[in-house]
LOGU-90213 format. One line per 3 residues: number of its first residue (from 1); their letters; for each residue y, x, z of C-alpha. Coordinates in steps of 0.2 Angstrom, whole numbers. Each point is the difference from the previous one (the first is absolute). Layout:
NUM) A) Y/X/Z ~ ...
//
This chain:
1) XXX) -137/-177/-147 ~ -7/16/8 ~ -15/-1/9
4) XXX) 6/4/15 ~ 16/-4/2 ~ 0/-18/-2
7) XXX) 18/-6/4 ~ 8/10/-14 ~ -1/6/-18
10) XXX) -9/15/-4 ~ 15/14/1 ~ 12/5/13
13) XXX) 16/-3/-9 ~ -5/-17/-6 ~ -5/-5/17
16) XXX) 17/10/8 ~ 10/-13/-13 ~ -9/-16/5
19) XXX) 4/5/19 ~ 18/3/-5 ~ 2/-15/-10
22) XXX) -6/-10/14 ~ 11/8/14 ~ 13/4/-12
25) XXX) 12/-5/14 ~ -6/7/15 ~ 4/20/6
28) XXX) -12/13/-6 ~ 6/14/7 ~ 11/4/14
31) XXX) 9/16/-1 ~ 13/3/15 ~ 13/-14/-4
34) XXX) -7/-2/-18 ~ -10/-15/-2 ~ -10/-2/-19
37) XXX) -7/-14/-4 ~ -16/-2/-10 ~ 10/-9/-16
40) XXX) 11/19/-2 ~ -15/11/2 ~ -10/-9/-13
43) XXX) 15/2/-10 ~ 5/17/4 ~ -21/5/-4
46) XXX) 4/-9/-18 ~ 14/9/-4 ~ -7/16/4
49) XXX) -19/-4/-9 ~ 11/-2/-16 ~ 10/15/2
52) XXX) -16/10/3 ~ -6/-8/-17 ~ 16/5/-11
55) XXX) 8/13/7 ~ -14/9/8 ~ -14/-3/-13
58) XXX) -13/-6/12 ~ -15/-10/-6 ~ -16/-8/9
61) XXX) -13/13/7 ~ 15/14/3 ~ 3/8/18
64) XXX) 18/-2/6 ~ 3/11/16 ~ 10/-6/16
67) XXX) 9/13/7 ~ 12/-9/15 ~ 3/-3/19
70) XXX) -4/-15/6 ~ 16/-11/-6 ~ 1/-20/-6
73) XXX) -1/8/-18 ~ -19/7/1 ~ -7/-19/1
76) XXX) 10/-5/-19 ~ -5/18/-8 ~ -22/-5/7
79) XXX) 3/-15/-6 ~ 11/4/-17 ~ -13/13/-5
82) XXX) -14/-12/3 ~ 7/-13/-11 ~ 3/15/-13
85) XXX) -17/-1/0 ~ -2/18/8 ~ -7/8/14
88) XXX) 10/6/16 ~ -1/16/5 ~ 7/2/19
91) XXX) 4/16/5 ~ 2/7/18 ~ 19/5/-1
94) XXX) -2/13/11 ~ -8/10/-12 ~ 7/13/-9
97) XXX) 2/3/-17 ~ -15/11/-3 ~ -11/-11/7
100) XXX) 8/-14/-8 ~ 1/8/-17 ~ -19/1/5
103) XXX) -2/-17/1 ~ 9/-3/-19 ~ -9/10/-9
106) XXX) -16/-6/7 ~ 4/-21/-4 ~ 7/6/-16
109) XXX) 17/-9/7 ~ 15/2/-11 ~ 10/-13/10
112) XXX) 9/2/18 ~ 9/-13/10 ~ 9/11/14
115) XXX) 17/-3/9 ~ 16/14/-2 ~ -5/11/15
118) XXX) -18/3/-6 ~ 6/0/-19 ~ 8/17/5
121) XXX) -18/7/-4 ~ 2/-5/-20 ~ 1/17/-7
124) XXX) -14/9/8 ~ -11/-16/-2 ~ 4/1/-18
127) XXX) -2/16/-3 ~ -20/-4/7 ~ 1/-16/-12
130) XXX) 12/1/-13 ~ -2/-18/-6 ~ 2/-5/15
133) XXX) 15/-17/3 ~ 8/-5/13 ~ 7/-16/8
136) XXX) 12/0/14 ~ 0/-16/11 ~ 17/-1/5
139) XXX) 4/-4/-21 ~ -14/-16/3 ~ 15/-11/5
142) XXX) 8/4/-16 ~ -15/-5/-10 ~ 3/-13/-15
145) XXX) -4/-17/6 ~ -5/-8/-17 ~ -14/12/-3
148) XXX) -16/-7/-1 ~ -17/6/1 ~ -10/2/-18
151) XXX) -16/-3/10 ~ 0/-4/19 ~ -16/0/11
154) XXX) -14/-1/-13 ~ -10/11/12 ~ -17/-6/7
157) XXX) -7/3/16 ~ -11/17/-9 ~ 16/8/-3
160) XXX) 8/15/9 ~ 12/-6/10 ~ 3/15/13
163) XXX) -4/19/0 ~ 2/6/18 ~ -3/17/1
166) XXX) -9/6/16 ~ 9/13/13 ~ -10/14/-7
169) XXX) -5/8/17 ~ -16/7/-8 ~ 7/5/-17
172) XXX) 10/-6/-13 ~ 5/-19/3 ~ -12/-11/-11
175) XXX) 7/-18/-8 ~ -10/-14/5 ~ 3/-14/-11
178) XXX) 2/-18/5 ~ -2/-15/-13 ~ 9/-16/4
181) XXX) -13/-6/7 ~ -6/15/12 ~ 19/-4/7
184) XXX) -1/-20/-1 ~ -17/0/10 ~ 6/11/15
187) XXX) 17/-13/0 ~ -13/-13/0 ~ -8/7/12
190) XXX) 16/6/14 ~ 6/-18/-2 ~ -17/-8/7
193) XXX) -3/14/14 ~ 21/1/5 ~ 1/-18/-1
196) XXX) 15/2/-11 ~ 10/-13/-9 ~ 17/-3/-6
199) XXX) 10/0/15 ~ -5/15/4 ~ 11/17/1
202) XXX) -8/15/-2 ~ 11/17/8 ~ -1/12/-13
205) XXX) 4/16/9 ~ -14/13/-6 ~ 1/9/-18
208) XXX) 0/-15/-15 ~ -8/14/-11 ~ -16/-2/11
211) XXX) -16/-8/-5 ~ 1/-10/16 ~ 18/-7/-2
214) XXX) -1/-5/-18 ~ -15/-12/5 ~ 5/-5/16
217) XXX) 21/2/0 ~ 1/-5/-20 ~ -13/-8/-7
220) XXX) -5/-12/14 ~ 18/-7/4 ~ 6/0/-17
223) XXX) -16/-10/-5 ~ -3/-13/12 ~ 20/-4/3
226) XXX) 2/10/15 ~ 17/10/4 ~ 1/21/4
229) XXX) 12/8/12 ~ 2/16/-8 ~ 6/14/14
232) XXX) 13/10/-4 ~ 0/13/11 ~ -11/4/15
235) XXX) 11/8/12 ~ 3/-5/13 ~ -15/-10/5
238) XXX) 8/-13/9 ~ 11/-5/-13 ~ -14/1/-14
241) XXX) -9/-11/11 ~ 15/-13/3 ~ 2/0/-20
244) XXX) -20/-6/-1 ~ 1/-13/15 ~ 16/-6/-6
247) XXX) -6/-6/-18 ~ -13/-7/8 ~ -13/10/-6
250) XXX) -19/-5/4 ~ -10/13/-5 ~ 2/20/1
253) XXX) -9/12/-7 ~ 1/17/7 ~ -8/16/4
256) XXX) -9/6/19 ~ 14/11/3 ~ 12/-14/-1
259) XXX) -7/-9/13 ~ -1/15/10 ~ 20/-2/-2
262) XXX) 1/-16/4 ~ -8/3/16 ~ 12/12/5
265) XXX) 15/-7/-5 ~ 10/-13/7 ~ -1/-14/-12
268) XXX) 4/-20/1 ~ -16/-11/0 ~ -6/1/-17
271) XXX) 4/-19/-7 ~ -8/-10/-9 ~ -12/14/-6
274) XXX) -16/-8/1 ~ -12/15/-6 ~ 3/20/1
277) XXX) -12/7/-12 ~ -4/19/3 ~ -7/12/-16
280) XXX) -1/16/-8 ~ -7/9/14 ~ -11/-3/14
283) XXX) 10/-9/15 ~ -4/8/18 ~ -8/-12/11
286) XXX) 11/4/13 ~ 13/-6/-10 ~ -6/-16/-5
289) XXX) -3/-5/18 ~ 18/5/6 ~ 9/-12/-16
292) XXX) -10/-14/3 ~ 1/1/20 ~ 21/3/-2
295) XXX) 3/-14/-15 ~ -12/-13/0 ~ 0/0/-20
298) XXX) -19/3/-7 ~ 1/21/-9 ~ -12/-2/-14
301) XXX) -10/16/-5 ~ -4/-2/-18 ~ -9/14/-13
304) XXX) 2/4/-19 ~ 4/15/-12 ~ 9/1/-18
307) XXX) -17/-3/-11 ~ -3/-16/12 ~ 16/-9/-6
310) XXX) 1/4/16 ~ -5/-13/14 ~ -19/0/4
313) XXX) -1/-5/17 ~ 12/-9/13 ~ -5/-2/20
316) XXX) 0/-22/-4 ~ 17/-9/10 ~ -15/-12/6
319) XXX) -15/8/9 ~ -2/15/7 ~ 13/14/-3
322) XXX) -9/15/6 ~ 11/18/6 ~ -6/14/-9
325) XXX) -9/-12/-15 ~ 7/-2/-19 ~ -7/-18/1
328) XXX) -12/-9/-12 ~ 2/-2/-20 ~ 16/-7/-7
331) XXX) -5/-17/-9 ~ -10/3/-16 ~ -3/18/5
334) XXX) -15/9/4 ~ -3/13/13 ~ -16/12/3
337) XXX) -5/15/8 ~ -9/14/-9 ~ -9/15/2
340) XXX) 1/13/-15 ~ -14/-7/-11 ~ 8/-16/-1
343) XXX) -14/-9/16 ~ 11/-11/10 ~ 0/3/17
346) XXX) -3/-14/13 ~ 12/-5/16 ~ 6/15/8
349) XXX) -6/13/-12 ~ 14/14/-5 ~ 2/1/-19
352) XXX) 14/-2/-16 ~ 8/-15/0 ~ -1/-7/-16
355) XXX) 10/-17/-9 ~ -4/-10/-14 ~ 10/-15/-6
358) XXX) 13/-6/-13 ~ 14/11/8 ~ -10/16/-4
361) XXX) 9/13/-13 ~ -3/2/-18 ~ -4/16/1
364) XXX) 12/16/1 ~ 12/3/-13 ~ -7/10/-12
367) XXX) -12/10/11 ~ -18/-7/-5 ~ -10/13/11
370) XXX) 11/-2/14 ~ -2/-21/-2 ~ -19/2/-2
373) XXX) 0/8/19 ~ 9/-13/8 ~ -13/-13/-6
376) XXX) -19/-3/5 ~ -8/-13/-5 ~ 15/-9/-2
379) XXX) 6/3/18 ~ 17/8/3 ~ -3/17/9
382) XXX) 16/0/13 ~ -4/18/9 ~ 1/-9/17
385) XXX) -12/2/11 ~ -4/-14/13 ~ -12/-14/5
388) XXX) -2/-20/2 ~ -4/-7/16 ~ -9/-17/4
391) XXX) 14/-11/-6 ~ 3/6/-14 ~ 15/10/5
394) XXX) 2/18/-8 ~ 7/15/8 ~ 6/15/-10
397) XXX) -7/20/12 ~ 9/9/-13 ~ 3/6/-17
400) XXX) -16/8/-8 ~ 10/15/-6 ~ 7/2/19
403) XXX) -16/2/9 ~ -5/13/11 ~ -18/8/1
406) XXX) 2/9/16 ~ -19/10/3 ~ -7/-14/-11
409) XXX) 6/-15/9 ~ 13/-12/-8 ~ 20/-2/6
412) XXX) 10/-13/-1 ~ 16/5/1 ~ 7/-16/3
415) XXX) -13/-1/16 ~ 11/16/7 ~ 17/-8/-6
418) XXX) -3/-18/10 ~ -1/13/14 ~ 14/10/0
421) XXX) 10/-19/-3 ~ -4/-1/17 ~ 10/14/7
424) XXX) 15/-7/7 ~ 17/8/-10 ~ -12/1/-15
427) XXX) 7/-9/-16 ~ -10/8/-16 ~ -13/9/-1
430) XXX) -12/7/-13 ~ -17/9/0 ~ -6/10/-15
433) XXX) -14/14/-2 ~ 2/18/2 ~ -14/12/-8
436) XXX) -10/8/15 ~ -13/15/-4 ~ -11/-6/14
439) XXX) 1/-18/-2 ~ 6/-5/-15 ~ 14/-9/4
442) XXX) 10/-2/14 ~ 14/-14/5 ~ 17/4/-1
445) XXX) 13/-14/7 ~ 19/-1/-4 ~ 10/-10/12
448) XXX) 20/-7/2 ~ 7/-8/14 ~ 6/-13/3
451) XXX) 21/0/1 ~ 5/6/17 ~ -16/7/3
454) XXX) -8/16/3 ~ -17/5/-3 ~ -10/12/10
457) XXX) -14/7/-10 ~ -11/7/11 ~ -1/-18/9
460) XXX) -4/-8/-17 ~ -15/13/-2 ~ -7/-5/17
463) XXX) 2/-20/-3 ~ -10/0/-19 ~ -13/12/9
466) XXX) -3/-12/16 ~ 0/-15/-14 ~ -11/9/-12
469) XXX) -13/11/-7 ~ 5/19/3 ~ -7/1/-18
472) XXX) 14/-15/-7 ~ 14/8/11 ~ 13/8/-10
475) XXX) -2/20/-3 ~ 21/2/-2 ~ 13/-15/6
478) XXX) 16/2/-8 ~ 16/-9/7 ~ 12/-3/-16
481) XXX) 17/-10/2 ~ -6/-11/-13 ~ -15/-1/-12
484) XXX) 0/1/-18 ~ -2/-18/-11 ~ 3/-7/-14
487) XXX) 10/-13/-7 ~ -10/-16/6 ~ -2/10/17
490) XXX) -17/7/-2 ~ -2/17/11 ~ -3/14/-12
493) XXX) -16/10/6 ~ 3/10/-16 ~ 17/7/7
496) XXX) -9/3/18 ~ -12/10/-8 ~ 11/13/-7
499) XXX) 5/4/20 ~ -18/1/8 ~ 0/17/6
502) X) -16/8/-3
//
C-alpha cells in the first residue's frame, strides 16, 4: 500500500482498474450525446496497453507521447500507456512541430498517440526523429479485443508516471517527472480539500494535456468513481455552459478569464455546481467579488505548478476564503516563505514561497544542474514571490523573475494589475518591466477592454496615479483588442515584451 495514499494500491493504472471494476456500470464520461461507461473505458485502456506492447514495442520505464485535443479517447490512451507500464508524455497541441520535435528528442520518445488532423505533421517530425511511430486514435475502435497485456500495472508508487514539460517562457521547456505516487498524493490530497466523491462531475473544459486537469479532470474522477463532462467546444458560452449544468456537473475547474466571461454573458444559474475553482493565473479581486455577489456558488482560488503535481494550496470550502489569497497548504503539503539563503521569513514577510511534500517532482528530465536549482534543502523553489499572514493564508505578489526594481525599490506588478481591474471597461490586463537608464526599470501596462467597451487611456493613466505611487505607475499603457495567452489561459508577458516601445 503507498504511504500516502491509503485507499488504493500503489500505481495509477491499478488503482484506475479497481475504480472501473467497482462502477463498471455507471457513466465515466459524457461527451455531447455519448455517454461511456467505466466498464468500456477499462476495456478500451486494455486493448490499447496491449497494442502498445505488440505492435508498438513499448516496455516498462519507456516515454510514450500524447499528442491530442481534448476528446473521450485521451482518458483510455493515459491510462493504456500506464498499464503498458510507460510514462505519458502530454503535449500542449497547440504546439508546433519544431517545438514538438523538441520535446521528442529531449524524452527519447519514439512513440506518438496523435488524431489524423495533427498526424498531417508525420513527415517533418520524422524527418527530426526517424524512429519515430505513430498511432492514430480514430483506428483505437478497431483494436483486437482478445489481446491481452504480457504485464499489466507492475509499477510502484517510485515510478515515472508523468513527464509534463513546462511552458518554456524562460528557455527551453524542462520535463518534470512525476512518480505514481507524486500523482496519487495530490489526488489524495484534491479529494480531502474539494470534498469530492463519487457522485461527483467534474466539467472538463480546459486543456487535458495540462498538469492541472490530468490530476484534477483525470485522475481524481477516474480514481475515486466520479464522472467527467468533457466540453466539446466552447463557443458559444451559453451553450457550453447549458451542456455543463445539464449533466449535472458539480465542480468546474477553469481559468480567471473565464469567470471574467461568465460575468458578462448571459448565462442560466449555474446548477447544481457546487464549487468554481479558479487557477493558472492570479484571479483579480475585483472579479472574485463580482462572481460570488451575482451567483451565490463559493469561486475557490487555488495555487500550483507542473513540479508540484500540481495542487499546493486551496482557499478551504470551510473557513475563511480570503479575495486576493491562494489559501493555506493542501492536506499533507507543506508551505513556507523564504528569503535567498534559505531563513524562513515570519508572518507578513515578502520572500520565495517554497513546497515540500509527497506531490513534489522527481526532478527534471535529464537536466541534473537545472534539478539541483529547483531544490534547497529539500524545499521546492517555486519562483513566486509572496507572503503568509496571521492565519496561515498565503498570498502570491508576484513571480520572482517578473519583479521590478524601480530606483531600488521592489514592484509588484500584480499590486498595479489589481488596480487597473478596477477601471471600469477593463477586462485583462498585464504589467511587465521596461529597462529605464535612469531608474532601472520602469512599468509598462497592456490593457483589452471589455466587449462593447472603449478605453480611454489617458483616464487610465490618471486613476493608477491617484491609486498609487508615481514610481508603480505604468511608464507606457498599451490598449490591445486582446492579450496574448497560452493554452490554459495564462497571459504571456513574454509576448507583451516584444511590443514595449523603448
Amino acid at each position: 500500500m503507498s504511504r500516502w495514499f491509503n485507499f488504493c494500491p500503489v500505481n495509477l493504472s491499478t488503482a484506475f482498474a479497481n475504480c472501473a471494476q467497482k462502477h463498471a456500470q455507471k457513466t465515466a464520461i459524457f461527451w455531447g450525446d455519448h455517454e461511456i461507461s467505466y466498464a468500456s473505458l477499462l476495456a478500451q485502456s486494455q486493448k490499447f496497453a496491449a497494442h502498445l506492447q505488440s505492435q508498438f514495442g513499448v516496455k516498462p520505464g519507456d516515454r510514450v507521447a500524447l499528442w491530442l485535443k481534448n476528446c473521450p479517447e485521451f482518458v483510455p490512451c493515459v491510462f493504456g500507456i500506464l498499464q503498458a507500464g510507460a510514462a505519458v508524455v502530454p503535449i500542449n497541441n497547440f504546439l508546433k512541430p519544431p517545438e514538438v520535435a523538441y520535446i521528442l528528442n529531449d524524452g527519447g520518445i519514439d512513440v506518438v498517440i496523435t488524431d489524423a488532423e495533427l498526424g498531417a505533421h508525420l513527415a517533418e517530425l520524422k524527418t527530426a526523429r526517424p524512429r519515430l511511430k505513430f498511432f492514430q486514435i480514430e483506428e483505437i475502435a478497431a483494436l483486437n479485443p482478445s489481446s491481452t497485456l504480457k504485464s499489466p500495472s507492475l509499477r510502484s508508487e517510485s515510478d515515472l508516471a508523468v513527464i509534463i514539460y513546462t511552458s518554456g517562457t524562460t528557455g527551453k521547456p524542462k520535463g518534470a517527472m512525476l512518480s505514481h505516487g507524486n500523482l496519487l498524493h495530490n489526488v489524495n490530497s484534491c479529494r480531502i480539500v474539494l470534498e469530492s466523491v463519487p457522485d461527483d462531475c467534474f466539467a472538463v473544459l480546459l486543456p487535458m494535456f495540462h498538469t492541472y486537469m490530468m490530476t484534477v479532470g483525470i485522475f481524481l474522477p477516474f480514481t475515486t468513481g466520479g464522472s467527467i463532462v468533457l466540453v466539446k467546444s466552447l463557443h458559444p458560452p451559453r451553450a457550453m455552459l447549458q451542456e455543463i449544468f445539464s449533466r449535472s456537473a458539480t465542480i468546474l475547474p477553469a481559468v480567471p478569464s473565464f469567470y471574467r466571461m461568465m460575468l458578462t454573458a448571459q448565462i442560466p444559474t449555474p446548477q447544481p455546481i457546487r464549487i468554481f475553482i479558479s487557477g493558472s493565473a492570479p484571479l483579480p479581486m475585483q472579479t472574485l467579488k463580482e462572481f460570488e455577489e451575482k451567483f451565490k456558488v463559493p469561486l475557490i482560488e487555488g495555487y500550483g505548478l507542473s513540479e508540484a503535481s500540481p495542487v499546493v494550496s486551496k482557499n478551504p470550502l470551510k473557513g475563511a476564503h480570503k479575495a486576493g489569497s491562494i489559501g493555506i497548504p493542501v492536506a499533507n503539503v507543506e508551505m513556507s516563505v523564504q528569503d535567498e539563503s534559505g531563513k524562513m521569513l515570519g508572518v507578513n514577510e515578502t520572500g520565495e514561497i517554497c513546497v515540500r511534500g509527497g506531490n513534489v517532482m522527481m526532478g527534471y528530465w535529464n537536466q541534473l544542474e537545472e534539478t539541483k536549482k529547483a531544490f534547497r534543502n529539500d524545499w521546492l523553489l517555486t519562483g513566486d514571490v509572496g507572503h503568509r499572514d496571521a492565519d496561515g493564508y498565503y498570498y502570491i505578489t508576484d513571480r520572482k523573475k517578473d519583479m521590478l526594481i524601480v530606483n531600488g525599490i521592489n514592484v509588484y506588478p500584480r499590486e498595479i494589475e489589481e488596480v487597473i481591474y478596477h477601471f471600469p471597461g477593463v477586462k485583462e490586463a498585464a504589467v511587465i518591466g521596461v529597462p529605464d537608464a535612469r531608474r532601472g526599470e520602469q512599468p509598462a501596462a497592456f490593457v483589452s477592454a471589455a466587449e462593447g467597451q472603449t478605453l480611454d487611456e489617458k483616464a487610465l493613466h490618471e486613476f493608477i496615479r491617484s491609486k498609487l505611487a508615481d514610481y508603480k505607475t505604468p511608464k507606457q499603457i498599451v490598449i490591445l483588442p486582446a492579450l496574448p495567452k497560452n493554452a490554459t489561459g495564462k497571459i504571456l508577458k513574454t509576448e507583451l515584451r516584444k511590443q514595449v516601445v523603448k
